[in-house]
C-alpha positions in Angstrom: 35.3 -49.1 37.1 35.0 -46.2 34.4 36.9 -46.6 31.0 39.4 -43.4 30.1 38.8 -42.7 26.6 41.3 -40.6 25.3 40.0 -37.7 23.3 41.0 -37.3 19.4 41.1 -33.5 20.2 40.8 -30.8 22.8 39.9 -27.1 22.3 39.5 -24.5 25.3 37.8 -21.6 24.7 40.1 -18.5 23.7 38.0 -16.0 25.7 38.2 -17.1 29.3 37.0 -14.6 32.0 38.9 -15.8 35.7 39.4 -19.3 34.7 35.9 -19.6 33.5 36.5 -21.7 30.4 34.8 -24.2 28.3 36.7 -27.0 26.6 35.3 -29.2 24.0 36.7 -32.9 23.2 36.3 -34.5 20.3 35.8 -38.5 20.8 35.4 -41.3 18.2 31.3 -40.8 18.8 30.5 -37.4 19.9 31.4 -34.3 21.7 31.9 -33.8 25.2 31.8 -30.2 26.5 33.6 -29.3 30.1 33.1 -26.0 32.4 36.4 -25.3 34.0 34.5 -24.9 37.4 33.1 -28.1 37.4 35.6 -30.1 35.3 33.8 -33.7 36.6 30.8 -32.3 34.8 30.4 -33.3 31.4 27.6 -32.7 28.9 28.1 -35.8 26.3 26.4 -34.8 22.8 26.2 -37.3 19.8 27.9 -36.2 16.6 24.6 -35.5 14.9 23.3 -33.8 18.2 26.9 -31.5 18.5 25.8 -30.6 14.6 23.0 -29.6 14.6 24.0 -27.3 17.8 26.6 -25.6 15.4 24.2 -25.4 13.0 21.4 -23.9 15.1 24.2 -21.3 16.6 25.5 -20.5 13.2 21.9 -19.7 11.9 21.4 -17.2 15.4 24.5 -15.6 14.5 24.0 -15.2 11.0 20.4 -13.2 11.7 21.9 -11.2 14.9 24.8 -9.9 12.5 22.1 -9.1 9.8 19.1 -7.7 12.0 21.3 -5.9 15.0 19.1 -7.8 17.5 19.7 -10.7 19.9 18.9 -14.4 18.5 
């Protein structure tokens, strides 16, 4: 039998096209991202893993504001 672990936090995403949403829940350990489709399906990253995503992103961003072309 699976332990519930109750998440810290929970964010859905503000921009949801038909339902088609991600939430992301913040646990003592890590991340754990959600696709409102498949709600059973969860992608489980560790914090350092879930950081240096956001990091990664953030740079892509940064360079597609400043160049005008997809990261």
């Amino acid at each position: 039998m699976e332990s519930v672990v109750t998440p810290l936090w929970t964010r859905r995403s503000s921009r949801c096209d038909n339902d088609h949403c991600v939430t992301v829940s913040r646990r003592n350990q890590g991340v754990d991202v959600f696709d409102s489709i498949l709600p059973r399906t969860v992608l489980s990253f560790s914090d350092s893993s879930w950081r240096a995503f956001l990091l990664d992103l953030e740079t892509r961003t940064a360079r597609t504001a400043r160049t005008g072309r997809r990261a």
